[in-house]
C-alpha positions as CSV (number, residue, x, y, z in Angstrom):
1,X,30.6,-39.1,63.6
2,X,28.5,-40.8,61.3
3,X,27.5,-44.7,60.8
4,X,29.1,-46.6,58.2
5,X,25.8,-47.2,55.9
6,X,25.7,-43.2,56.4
7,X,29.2,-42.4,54.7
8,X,28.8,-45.3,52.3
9,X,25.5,-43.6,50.7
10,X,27.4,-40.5,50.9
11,X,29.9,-41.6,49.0
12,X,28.0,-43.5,46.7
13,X,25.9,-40.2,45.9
14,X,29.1,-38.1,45.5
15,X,30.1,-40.7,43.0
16,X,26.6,-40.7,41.2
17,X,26.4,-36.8,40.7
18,X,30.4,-36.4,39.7
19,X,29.5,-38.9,36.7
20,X,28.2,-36.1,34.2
21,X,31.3,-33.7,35.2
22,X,33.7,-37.0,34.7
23,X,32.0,-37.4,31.3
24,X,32.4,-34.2,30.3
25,X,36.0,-33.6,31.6
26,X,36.5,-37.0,29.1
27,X,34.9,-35.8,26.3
28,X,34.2,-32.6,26.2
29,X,30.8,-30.5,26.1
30,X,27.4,-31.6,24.5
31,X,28.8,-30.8,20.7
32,X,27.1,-27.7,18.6
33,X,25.0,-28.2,15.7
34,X,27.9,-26.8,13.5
35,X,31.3,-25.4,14.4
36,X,33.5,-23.4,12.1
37,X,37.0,-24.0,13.0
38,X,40.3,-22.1,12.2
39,X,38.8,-19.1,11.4
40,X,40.0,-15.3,11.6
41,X,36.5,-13.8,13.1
42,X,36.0,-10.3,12.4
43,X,33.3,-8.6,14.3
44,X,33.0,-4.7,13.5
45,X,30.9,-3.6,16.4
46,X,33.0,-4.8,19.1
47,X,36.6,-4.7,16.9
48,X,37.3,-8.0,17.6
49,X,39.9,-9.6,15.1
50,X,41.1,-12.9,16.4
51,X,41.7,-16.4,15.2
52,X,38.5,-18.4,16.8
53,X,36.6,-21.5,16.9
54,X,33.0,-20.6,16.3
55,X,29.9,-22.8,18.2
56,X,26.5,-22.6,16.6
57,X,23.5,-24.2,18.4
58,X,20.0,-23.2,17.1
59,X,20.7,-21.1,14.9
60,X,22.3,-18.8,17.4
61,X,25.9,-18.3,18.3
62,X,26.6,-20.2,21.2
63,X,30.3,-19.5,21.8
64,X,33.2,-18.1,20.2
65,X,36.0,-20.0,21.5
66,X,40.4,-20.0,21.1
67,X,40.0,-23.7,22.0
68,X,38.5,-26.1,19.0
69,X,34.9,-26.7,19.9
70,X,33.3,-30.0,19.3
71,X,30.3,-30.0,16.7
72,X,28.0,-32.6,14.8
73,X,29.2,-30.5,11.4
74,X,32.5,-28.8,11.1
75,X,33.3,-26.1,8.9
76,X,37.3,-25.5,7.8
77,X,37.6,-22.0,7.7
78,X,41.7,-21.9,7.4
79,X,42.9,-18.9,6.0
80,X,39.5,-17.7,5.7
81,X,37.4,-14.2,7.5
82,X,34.4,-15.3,9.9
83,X,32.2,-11.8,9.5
84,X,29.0,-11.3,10.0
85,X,26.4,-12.1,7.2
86,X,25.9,-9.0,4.6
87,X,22.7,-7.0,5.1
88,X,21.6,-5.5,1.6
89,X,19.1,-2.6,2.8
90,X,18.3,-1.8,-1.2
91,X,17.5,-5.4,-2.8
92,X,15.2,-4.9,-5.5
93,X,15.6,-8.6,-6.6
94,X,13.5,-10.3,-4.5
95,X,13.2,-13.5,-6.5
96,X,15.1,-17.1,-6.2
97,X,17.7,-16.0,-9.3
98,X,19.0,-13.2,-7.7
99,X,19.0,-14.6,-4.0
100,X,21.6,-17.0,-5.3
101,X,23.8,-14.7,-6.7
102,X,23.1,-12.1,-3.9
103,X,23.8,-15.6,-1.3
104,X,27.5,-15.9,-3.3
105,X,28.3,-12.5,-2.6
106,X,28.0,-13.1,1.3
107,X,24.5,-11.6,1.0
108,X,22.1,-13.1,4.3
109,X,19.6,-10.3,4.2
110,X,18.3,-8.7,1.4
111,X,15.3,-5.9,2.0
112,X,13.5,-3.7,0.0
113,X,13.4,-0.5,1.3
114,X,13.8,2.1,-1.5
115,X,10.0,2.0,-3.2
116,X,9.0,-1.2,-0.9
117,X,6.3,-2.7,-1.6
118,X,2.5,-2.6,-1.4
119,X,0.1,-4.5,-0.3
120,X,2.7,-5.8,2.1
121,X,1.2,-8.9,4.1
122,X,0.3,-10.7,0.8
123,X,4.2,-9.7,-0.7
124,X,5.5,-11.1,2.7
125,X,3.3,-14.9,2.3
126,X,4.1,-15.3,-1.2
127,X,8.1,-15.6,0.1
128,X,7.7,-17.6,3.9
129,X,9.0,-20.7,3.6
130,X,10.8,-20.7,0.1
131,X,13.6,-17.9,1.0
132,X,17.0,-18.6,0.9
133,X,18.1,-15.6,2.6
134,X,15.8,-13.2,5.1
135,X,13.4,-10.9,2.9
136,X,11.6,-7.9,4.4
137,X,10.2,-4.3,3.0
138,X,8.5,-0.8,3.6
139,X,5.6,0.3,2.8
140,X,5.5,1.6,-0.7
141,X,4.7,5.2,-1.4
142,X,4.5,5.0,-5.4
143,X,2.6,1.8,-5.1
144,X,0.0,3.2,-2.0
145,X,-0.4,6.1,-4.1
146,X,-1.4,4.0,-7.5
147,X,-3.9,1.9,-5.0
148,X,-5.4,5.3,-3.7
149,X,-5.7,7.2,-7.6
150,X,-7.0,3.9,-9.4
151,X,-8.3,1.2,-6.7
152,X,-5.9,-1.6,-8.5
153,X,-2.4,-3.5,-7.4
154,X,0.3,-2.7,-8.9
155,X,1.7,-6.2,-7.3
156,X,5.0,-8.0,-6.2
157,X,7.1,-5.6,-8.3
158,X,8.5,-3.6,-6.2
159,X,10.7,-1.6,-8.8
160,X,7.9,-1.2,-11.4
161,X,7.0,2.9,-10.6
162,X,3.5,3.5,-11.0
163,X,2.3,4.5,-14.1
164,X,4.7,2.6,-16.2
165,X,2.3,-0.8,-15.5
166,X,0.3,-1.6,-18.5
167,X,-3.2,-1.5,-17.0
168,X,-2.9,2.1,-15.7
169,X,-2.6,5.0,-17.3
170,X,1.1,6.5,-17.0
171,X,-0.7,10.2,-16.0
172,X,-1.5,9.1,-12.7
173,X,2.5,9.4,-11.6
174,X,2.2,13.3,-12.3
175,X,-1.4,13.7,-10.7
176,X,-1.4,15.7,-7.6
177,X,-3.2,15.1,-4.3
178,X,-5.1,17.4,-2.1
179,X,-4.6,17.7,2.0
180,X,-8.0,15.3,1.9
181,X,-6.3,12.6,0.0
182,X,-2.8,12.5,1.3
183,X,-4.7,12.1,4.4
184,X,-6.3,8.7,3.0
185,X,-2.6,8.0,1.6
186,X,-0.8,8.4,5.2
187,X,-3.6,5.6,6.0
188,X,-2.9,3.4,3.7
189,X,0.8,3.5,3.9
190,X,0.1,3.2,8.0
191,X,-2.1,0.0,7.4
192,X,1.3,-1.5,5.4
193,X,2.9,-0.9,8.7
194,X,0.7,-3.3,10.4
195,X,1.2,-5.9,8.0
196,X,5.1,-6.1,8.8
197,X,6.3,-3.0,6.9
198,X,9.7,-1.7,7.9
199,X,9.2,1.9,7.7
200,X,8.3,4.1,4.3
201,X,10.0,3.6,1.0
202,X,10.0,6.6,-1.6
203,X,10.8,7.2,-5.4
204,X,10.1,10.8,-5.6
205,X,11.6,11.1,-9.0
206,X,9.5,8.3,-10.4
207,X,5.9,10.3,-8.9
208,X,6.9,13.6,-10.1
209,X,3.1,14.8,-9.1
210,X,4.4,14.3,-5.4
211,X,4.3,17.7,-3.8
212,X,6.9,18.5,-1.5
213,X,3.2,19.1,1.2
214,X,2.6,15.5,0.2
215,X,5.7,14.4,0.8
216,X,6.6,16.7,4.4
217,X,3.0,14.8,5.9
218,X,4.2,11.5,5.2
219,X,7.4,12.3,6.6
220,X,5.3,13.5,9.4
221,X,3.2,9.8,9.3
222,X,6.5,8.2,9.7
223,X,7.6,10.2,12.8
224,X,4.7,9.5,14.4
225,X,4.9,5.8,13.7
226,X,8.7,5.8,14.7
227,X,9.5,4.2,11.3
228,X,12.3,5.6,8.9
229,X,12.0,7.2,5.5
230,X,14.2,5.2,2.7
231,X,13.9,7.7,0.1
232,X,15.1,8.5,-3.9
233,X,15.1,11.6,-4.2
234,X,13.8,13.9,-7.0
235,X,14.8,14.3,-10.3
236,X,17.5,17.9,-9.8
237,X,15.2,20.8,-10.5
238,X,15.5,24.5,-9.7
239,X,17.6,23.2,-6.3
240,X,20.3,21.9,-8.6
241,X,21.6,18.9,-7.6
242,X,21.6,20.1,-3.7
243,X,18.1,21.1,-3.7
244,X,16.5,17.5,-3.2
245,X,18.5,16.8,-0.6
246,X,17.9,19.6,1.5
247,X,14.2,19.0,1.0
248,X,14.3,15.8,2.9
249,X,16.9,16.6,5.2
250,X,14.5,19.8,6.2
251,X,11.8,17.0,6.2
252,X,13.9,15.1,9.0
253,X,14.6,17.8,11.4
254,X,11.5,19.3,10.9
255,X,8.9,16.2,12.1
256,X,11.5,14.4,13.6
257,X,11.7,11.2,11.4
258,X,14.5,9.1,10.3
259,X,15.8,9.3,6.7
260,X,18.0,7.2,4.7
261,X,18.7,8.4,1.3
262,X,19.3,6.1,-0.7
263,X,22.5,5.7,-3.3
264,X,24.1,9.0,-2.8
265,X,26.6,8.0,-5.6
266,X,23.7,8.2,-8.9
267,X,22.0,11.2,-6.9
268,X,24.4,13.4,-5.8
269,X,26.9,12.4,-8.8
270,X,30.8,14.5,-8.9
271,X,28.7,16.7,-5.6
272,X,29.0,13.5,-3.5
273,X,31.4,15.4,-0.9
274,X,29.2,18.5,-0.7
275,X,25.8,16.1,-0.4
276,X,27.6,13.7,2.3
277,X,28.9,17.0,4.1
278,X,25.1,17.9,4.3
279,X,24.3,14.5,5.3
280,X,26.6,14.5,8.2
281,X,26.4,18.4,9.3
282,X,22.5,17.2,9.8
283,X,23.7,14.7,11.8
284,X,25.9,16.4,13.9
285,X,23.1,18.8,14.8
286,X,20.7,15.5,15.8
287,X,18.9,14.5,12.7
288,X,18.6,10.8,12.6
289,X,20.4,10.7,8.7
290,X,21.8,7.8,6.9
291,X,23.4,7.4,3.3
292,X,24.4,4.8,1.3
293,X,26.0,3.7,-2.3
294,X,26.8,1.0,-4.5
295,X,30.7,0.6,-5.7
296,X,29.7,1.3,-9.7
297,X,29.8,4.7,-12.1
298,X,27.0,3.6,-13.9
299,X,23.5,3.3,-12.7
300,X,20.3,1.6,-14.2
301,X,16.2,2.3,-14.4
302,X,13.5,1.9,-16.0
303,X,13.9,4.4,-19.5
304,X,9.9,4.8,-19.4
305,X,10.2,6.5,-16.0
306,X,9.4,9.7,-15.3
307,X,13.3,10.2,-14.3
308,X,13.7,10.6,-18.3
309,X,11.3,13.0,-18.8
310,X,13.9,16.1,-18.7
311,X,16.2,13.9,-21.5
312,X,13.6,14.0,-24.7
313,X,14.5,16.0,-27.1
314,X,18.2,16.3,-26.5
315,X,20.6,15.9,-29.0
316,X,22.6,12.6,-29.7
317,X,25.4,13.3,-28.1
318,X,23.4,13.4,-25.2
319,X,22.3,9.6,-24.9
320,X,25.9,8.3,-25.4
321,X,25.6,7.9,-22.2
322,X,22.9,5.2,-22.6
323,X,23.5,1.5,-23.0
324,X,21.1,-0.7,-24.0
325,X,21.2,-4.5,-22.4
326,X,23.5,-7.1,-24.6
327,X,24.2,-4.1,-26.9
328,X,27.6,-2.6,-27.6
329,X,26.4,0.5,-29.3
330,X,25.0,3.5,-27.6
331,X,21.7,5.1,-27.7
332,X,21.3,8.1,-30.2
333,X,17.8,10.4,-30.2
334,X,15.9,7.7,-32.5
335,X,16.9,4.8,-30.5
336,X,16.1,6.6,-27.2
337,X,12.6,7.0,-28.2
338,X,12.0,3.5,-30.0
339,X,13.3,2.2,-26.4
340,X,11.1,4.5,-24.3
341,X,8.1,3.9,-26.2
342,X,8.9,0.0,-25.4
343,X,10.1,0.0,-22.5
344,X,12.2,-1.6,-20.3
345,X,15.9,-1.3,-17.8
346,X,18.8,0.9,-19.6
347,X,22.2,1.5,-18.2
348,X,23.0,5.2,-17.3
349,X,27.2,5.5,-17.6
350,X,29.0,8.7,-16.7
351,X,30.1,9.0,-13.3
352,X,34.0,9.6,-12.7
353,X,35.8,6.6,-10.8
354,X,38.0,9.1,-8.9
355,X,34.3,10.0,-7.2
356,X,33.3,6.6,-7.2
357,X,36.6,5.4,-5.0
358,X,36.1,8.4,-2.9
359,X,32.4,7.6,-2.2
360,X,33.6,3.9,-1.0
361,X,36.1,4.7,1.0
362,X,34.2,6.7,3.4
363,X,33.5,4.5,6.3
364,X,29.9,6.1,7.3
365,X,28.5,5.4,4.2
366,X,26.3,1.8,3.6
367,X,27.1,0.0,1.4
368,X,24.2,-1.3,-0.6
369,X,23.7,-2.4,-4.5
370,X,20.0,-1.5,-5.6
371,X,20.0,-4.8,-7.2
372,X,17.5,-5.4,-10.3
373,X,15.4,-8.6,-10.4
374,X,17.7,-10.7,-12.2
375,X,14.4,-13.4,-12.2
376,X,13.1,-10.7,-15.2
377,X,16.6,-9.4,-16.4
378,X,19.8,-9.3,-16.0
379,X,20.7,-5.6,-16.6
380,X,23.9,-4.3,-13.9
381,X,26.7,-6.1,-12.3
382,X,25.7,-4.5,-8.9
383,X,23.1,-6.9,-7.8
384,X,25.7,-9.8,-8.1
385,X,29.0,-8.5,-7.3
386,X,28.9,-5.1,-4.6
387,X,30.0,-6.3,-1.8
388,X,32.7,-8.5,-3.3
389,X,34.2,-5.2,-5.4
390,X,34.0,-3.3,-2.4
391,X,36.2,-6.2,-0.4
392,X,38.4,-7.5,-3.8
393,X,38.6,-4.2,-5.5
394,X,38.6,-1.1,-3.2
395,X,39.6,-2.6,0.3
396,X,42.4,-5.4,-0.7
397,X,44.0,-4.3,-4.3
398,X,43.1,-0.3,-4.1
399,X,43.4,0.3,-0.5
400,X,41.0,3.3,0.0
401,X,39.6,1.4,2.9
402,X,40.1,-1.0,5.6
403,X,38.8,-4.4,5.5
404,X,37.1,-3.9,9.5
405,X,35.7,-0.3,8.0
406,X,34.8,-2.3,4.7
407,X,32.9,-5.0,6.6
408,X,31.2,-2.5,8.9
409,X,29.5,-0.5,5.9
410,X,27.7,-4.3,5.0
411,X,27.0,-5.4,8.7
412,X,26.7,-3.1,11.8
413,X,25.6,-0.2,9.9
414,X,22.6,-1.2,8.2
415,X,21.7,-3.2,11.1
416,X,21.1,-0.3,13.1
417,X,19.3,1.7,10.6
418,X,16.6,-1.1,10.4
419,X,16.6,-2.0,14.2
420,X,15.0,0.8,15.6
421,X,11.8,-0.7,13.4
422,X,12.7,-4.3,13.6
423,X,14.2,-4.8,17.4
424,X,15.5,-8.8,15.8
425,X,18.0,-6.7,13.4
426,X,19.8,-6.4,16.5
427,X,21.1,-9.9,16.5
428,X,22.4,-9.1,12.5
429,X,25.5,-7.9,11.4
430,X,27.5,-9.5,14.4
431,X,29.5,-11.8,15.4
432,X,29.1,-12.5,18.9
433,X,27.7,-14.5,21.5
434,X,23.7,-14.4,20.9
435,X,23.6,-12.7,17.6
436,X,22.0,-15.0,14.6
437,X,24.5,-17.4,13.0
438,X,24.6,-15.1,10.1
439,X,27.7,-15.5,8.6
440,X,29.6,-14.9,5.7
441,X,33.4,-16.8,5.4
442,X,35.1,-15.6,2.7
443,X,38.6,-16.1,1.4
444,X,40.4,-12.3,1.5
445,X,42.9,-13.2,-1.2
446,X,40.5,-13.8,-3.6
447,X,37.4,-12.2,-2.7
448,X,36.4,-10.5,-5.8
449,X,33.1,-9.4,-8.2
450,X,33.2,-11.4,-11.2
451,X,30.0,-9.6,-12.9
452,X,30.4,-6.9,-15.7
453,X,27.9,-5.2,-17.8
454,X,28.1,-7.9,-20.4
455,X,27.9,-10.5,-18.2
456,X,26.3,-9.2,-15.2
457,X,24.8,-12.1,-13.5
458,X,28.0,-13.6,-13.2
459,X,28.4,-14.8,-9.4
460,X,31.3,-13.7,-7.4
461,X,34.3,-15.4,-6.1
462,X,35.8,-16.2,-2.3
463,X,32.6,-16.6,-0.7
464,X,33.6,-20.7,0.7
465,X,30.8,-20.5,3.0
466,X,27.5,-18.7,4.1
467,X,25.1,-19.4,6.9
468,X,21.8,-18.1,7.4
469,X,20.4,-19.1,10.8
470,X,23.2,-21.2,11.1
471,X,22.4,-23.5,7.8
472,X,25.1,-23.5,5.1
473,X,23.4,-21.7,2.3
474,X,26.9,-21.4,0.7
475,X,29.2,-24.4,1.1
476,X,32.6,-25.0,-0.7
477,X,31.8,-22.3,-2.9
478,X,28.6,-23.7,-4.1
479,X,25.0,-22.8,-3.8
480,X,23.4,-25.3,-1.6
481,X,20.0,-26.9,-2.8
482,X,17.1,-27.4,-1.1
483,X,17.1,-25.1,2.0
484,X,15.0,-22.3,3.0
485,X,16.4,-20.8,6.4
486,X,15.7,-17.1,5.3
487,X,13.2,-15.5,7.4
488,X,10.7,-12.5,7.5
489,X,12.3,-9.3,9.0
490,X,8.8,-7.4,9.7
491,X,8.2,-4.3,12.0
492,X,7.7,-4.5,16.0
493,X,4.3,-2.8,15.5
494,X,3.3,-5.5,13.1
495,X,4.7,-8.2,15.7
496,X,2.9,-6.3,18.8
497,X,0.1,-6.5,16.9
498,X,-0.2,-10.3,16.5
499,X,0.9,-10.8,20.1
500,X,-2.3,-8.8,21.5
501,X,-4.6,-10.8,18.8
């Protein structure tokens, strides 16, 4: 039996190492860096759909709790849906303007992945430590081509097509390129991959001197890189309106690359269901094909581009279909050419909403808005109010989809079309344990796009708050000012690549 000094140090030691438990039984855990309490947390990968206390340490999600969770900033999210932050894989406006409005429509990743951008590491510097939401891009295939035919940079514009910049000629976008030259291309657009780009970004219809050869060996530089093709297809020629999309879907099973095409809704038009039935037959048979649309019947572009070619010399009835920014009246056959021969974005009406609605409610289709750079003008509702029509309009007051379905075409789905590329996209779209405190708490009942084509950089409504890497970049309703948690979302080769430096 032991002496008495023995037990008494005993006991004195058991005393000494129960004081931390004591103090936490008394108060509680260490508290999180912010807590969102009273929330309905919606997480579409897993289906989870509960009423839960949300911990945030670091950035990270530390626990999702039924218990209230003690933090040094509380967030009241009463009556309100916890869902992971919106990932926009077709954000042309990559500018402070339209990160704000894209931030107040639950927006906490915005990429450019339809024309991309080139050169890439100088695009990605110029945003690092001034982005309110994360930023990434591919590597551009009209802007590596301009590089390769003239030696100059186009720039930071990533939706200016080639040709249609004032110091090159606009001949160089119909110019064709020999097997010795696409060669010199693929390398180029390969280099962009080391720099952080996220895979390739195409605008056939805007380099109509793109062969389809050109195009199949890039699609073949891609699948050897393990990088997806984000790709606008060409203008419809002999193929019809089918025809482009069986070119790049021949592409994709043929070298084994991935392929997004982006907004099936302008391309494919009232053949949606017959495109998509293509899209997912490919799939069925193993080809890695994605699709995706914004919730609007009209679309907008550049009415210099080469996608305008085919509409000279039609006759006025034609361009009634063409609005002009801040005007009423339509375009006729003068106006047309007074506005191409100046330039600048146009709205393109004339899609049906009964294909529209259909192309929203299917639950395999991205939803994305091909936002314009509001920074340079404010042209289309879409880059300020797609994910809140899709949530106000089509899921809560039409019904053609499900609000987990709705929040899965923003969150889980385009996460996994960019993490194969980018392995940190697998901690996006999610609410879980882990997974980036990307979040977007929005108010159901009133969820709704506010933006129209007369006023479309109007923000939208219901977003109370938003978190990107756990900062509040939405709070109350309001933007808030002075923070930059958005990050770079760059390729693993370009990240292996500064490891082994």
């Amino acid at each position: 039996m032991p002496s008495c000094p023995a037990r008494q140090n005993r006991l004195l030691h058991l005393f000494i190492i129960s004081i931390p438990a004591l103090l936490v039984a008394a108060c509680g855990p260490s508290p999180h860096d912010l807590v969102i309490l009273h929330g309905r947390v919606m997480d579409p990968e897993t289906g989870l759909d509960a009423p839960l206390s949300v911990g945030i340490t670091d950035g990270t999600i530390a626990a999702l709790s039924e218990e209230p969770l003690r933090g040094r900033d509380t967030l009241d999210a009463t009556g309100l849906v916890v869902a992971p932050g919106f990932i926009d894989l077709h954000a042309h406006g990559q500018d402070s303007v339209s990160a704000r409005l894209q931030a107040l429509d639950g927006v906490t990743t915005a990429l450019e992945m339809e024309v991309g951008v080139h050169p890439v590491a100088p695009w990605y510097a110029s945003r690092e430590g001034r982005a309110l939401i994360h930023f990434g891009a591919t590597v551009s295939h009209p802007n590596a081509r301009a590089k390769l035919l003239t030696g100059a940079d186009i720039g930071h514009q990533p939706t200016l097509p080639p040709g249609q910049n004032e110091s090159m000629g606009s001949d160089i976008i119909y110019e064709e390129l020999d097997y010795a030259r696409i060669a010199e291309l693929a390398a180029l657009m390969e280099a962009g991959l080391d720099e952080g780009g996220l895979g390739y970004g195409f605008g056939i219809t805007y380099t109509p001197g793109a062969s389809r050869t050109e195009i199949f060996q890039l699609f073949e530089s891609a699948a050897a890189n393990g990088v997806p093709a984000y790709v606008h297809l060409r203008s419809a020629g002999p193929g019809g309106t089918l025809g482009p999309f069986q070119e790049v879907i021949a592409n994709a099973a043929a070298t084994g690359a991935s392929l997004h095409i982006v907004h099936l809704n302008s391309t494919a038009g009232e053949m949606a269901e017959q495109a998509l039935g293509m899209i997912r037959g490919a799939a069925e048979w193993g080809v890695d094909v994605t699709t995706e649309a914004y919730p609007y019947t009209a679309s907008s572009t550049f009415i210099e581009s080469a996608l305008f070619d085919s509409w000279v010399g039609l006759d006025d009835s034609e361009y009634a279909r063409l609005q002009w920014p801040g005007q009423a009246e339509r375009l006729n056959a003068r106006t047309f050419a007074e506005y191409r021969e100046q330039g600048g974005w146009v709205v393109i009406h004339g899609r049906s909403e009964e294909t529209n609605e259909w192309i929203v409610a299917q639950p395999d289709v991205i939803a994305a808005s091909d936002g314009i750079p509001f920074l340079h003008v404010a042209v289309h509702p879409r880059g300020a109010g797609t994910f809140a029509r899709i949530l106000g309009h089509y899921s809560r007051d039409r019904g053609v989809i499900g609000l987990m379905d709705a929040l899965a075409m923003m969150t889980i789905l385009p996460a996994r079309r960019v993490e194969g590329a980018a392995p940190e996209m697998a901690r996006k779209g999610r609410v879980q344990q882990g997974a980036d405190a990307d979040l977007a708490v929005f108010d159901p009942a009133t969820v709704l796009d506010m933006a129209d084509y007369d006023a479309p950089a109007t923000p939208s409504r219901g977003f109370v708050f938003v978190l990107v890497n756990g900062t509040p970049v939405v709070r109350d309703g309001a933007i808030v000012d002075g923070v930059f948690p958005g990050q770079p979302i760059k390729s693993a080769r370009q990240n292996s690549a500064e490891i082994g430096e």
